[in-house]
N, C-alpha and C positions, 0 to 999 in steps of 0.2 A: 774193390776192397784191396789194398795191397798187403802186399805177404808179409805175416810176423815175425816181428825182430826176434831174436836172441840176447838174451842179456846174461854176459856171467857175471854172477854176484861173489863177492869173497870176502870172506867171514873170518881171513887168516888180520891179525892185529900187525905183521909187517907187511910194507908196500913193496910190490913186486914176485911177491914170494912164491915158491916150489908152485903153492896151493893155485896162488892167479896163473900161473902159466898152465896148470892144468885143466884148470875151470875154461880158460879160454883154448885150447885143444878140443875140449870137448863140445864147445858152444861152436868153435866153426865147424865141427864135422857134424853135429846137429843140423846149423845151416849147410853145410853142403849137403848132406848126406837126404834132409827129409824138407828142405824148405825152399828149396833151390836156389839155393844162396843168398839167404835174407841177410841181412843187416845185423852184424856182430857190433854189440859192447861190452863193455866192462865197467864194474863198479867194482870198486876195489876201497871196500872198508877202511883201512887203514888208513887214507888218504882224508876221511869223513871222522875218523875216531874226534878230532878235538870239538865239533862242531855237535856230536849226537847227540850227546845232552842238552844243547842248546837252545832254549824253547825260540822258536818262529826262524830257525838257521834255514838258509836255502838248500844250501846243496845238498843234505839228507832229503830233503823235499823232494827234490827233483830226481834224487836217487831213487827216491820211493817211487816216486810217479812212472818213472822209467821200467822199475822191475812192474811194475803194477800194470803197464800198457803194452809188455813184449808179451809175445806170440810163447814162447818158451824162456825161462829162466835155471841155468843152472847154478844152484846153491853150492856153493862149495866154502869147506870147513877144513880145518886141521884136527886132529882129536888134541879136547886140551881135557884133563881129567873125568879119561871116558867119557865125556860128549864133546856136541861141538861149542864155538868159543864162545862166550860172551859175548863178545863184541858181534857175531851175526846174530845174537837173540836182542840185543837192544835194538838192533836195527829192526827186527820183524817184529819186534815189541811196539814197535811206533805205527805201525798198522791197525787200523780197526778192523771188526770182523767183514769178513767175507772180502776182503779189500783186494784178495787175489784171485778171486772167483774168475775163471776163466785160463788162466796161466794154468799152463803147461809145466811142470817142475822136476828135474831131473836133480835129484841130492849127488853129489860129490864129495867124499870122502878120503882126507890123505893122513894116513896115519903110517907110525915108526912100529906099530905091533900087529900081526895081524887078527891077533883076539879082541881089537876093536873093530872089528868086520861089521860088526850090524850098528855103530851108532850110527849111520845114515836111517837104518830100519826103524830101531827103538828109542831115536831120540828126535832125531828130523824131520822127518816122516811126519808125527802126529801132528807139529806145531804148522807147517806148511798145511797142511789139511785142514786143520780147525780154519786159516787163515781163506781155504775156498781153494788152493791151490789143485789143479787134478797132479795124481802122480800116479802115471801109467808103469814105471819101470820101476825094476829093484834098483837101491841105490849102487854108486858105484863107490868100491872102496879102493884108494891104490897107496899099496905097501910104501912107503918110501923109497926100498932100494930097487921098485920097478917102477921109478919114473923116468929112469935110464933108456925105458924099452915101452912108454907110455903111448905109444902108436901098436904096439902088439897088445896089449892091454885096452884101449880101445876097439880094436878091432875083436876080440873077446867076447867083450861088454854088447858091443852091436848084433852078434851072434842070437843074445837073449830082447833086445832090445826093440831090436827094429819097426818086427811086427807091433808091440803095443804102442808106441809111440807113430806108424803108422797110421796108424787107426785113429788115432785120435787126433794129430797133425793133418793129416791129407784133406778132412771136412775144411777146416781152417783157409787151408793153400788153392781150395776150389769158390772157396766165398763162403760155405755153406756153414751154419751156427754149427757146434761140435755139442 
């Protein structure tokens, strides 16, 4: 069986953004850190936004299919009026249920306030779960003006991390069902 991918997913509606360059920080130190260097991608919504509506468009498809067959997925979002955007809920809205049964999902959080500290918690969280997703860790939320220092902020976040996402990776990275 080989070792599961990483997919970071980005829920920010600009391509390129603060948001993808975190989501993917996080996704390879994921892979490095618990997977032994599996295979990082990126989906980066914004790239998809004209086509999501699209009934029978590929490349949402395949985007789906992709978050849907990695090993771990990190969800990352901007807060757009205290939650996350729209544009990541149409995309997981295109899921049927249990569609992520199995993934691994690490919410990602970049917000300008930090009193939106838990919409990873109370807004992300549930819809990834209804969808099958497991979510072993608390989400990560990062302030904007420390994306400057987003390697010390990771390193943090792993502090609380490691073990549950251990635990439920390592079955995975040995062959064995989780």
């Amino acid at each position: 069986m080989p070792a599961p991918s990483v997919v970071a997913l980005v829920g920010n509606p600009r391509p390129g953004s603060r948001t993808a360059g975190a989501a993917r920080a996080l996704a390879d130190s994921v892979a490095a850190r618990v997977l032994d260097g599996a295979e990082v991608r990126t989906v980066d919504l914004a790239l998809l936004s004209g086509e999501l509506f699209t009934p029978g468009a590929a490349a949402p498809a395949e985007a789906r299919a992709a978050v849907a067959a990695a090993g771990v997925v990190v969800v990352a979002t901007p807060v757009h009026k205290a939650s996350f955007t729209g544009l990541l809920k149409a995309f997981l809205d295109g899921y049927g249920p249990d569609a992520l049964a199995g993934v691994v999902a690490v919410p990602l959080v970049v917000s300008g306030d930090p009193a939106h500290a838990l919409v990873g918690e109370v807004h992300l969280r549930p819809v990834l779960v209804e969808l099958g997703a497991l979510v072993p860790t608390r989400s990560l939320t990062v302030v904007d003006s420390a994306l400057a220092d987003l390697d010390r902020v990771l390193e943090r976040w792993w502090d609380r991390a490691a073990a549950p996402l251990g635990r439920v990776l390592r079955p995975q990275v040995a062959g064995v069902a989780s």
